[in-house]
C-alpha positions in Angstrom: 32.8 111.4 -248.4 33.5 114.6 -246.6 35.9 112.8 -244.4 38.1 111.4 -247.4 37.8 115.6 -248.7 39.2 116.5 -245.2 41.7 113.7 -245.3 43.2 115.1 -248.3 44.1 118.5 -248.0 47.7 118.4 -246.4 47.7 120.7 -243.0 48.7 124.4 -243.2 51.9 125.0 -241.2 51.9 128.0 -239.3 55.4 129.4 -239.8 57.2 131.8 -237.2 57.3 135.9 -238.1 60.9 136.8 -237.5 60.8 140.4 -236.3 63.0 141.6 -238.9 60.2 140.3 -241.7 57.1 141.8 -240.1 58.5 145.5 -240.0 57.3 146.8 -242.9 59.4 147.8 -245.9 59.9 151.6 -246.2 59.0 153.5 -249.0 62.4 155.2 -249.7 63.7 151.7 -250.1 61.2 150.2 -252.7 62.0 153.0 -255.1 64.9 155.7 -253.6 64.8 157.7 -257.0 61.5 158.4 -256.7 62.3 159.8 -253.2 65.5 162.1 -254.7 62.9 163.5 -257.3 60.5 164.3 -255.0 63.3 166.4 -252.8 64.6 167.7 -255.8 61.4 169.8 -256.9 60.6 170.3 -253.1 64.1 172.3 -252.7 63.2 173.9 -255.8 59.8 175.4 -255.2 61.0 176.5 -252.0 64.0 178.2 -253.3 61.5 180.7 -254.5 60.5 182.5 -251.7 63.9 181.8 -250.3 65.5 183.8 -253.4 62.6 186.2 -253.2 63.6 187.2 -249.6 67.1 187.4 -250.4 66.2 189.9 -253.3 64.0 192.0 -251.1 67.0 192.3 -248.4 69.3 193.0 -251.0 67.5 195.4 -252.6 65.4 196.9 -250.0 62.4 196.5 -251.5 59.9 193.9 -253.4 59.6 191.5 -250.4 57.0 188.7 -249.9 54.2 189.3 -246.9 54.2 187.8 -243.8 51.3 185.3 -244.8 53.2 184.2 -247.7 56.7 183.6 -245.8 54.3 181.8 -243.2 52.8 179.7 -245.9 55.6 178.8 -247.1 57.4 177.9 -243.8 54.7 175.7 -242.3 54.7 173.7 -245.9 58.6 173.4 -246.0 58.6 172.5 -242.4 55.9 169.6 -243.2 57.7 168.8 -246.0 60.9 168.4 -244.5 60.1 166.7 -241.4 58.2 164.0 -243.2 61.0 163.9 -245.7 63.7 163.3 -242.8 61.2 160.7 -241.0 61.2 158.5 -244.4 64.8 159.1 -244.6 65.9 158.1 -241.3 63.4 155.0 -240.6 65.1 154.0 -244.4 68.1 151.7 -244.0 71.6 153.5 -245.3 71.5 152.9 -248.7 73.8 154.8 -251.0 71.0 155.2 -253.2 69.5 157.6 -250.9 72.5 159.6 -249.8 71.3 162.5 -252.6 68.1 162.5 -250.8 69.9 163.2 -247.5 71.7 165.7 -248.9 68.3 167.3 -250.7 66.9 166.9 -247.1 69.1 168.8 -245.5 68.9 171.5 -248.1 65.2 171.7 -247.4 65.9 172.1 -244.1 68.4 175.0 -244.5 65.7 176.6 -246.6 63.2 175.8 -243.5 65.5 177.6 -241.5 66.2 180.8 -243.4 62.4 181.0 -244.2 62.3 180.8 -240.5 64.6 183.8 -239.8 63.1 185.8 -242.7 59.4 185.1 -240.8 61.2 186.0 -237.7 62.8 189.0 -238.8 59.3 190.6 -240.0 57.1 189.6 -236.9 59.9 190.9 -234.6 
């Protein structure tokens, strides 16, 4: 009986994995709005301090401490560079070029939080 059970069940064929189908599918292109949104209220927050140091240089006073502008640099940074490696393993969509361009504005903000950080440790 177990033999005519065995006998059957058709064979499983064991298809070939092209390379291109076992790389995993990136985030950025299973939902790229999702993606702009999220880089969208990360330039956003970060605009804060940004503004806030621009403020205190322009008006001499009122300017955010050293551990804040640190804070806020190390989480832009982490922010941006996880942002840009989801952005660059993504394949060029044009769904995603306003997240590139978000990116890149979190970056410049990366940057002048940077200089402001510099300017008060130096």
């Amino acid at each position: 009986m177990s033999a005519e059970v065995l006998g059957s069940v058709a064979p499983v064929r064991s298809e070939s994995v092209t390379p291109g189908a076992a790389r995993p599918v990136s985030a950025a292109l299973l939902e790229p709005s999702l993606v702009t949104r999220l880089l969208a209220v990360a330039v956003a927050v970060f605009a804060v301090p940004v503004l806030l140091e621009l403020y205190a240089l322009v008006a001499g006073s009122g300017a955010p401490g050293t551990a804040v502008l640190g804070g806020a640099f190390v989480a832009a940074g982490l922010m941006a560079a996880g942002f840009g490696g989801l952005l660059r393993a993504a394949p060029r969509a044009p769904e995603l070029r306003a997240g590139r361009v978000l990116c890149a504005a979190l970056g410049a903000e990366v940057a002048s939080l940077a200089a402001a950080l510099l300017s008060r440790i130096v």
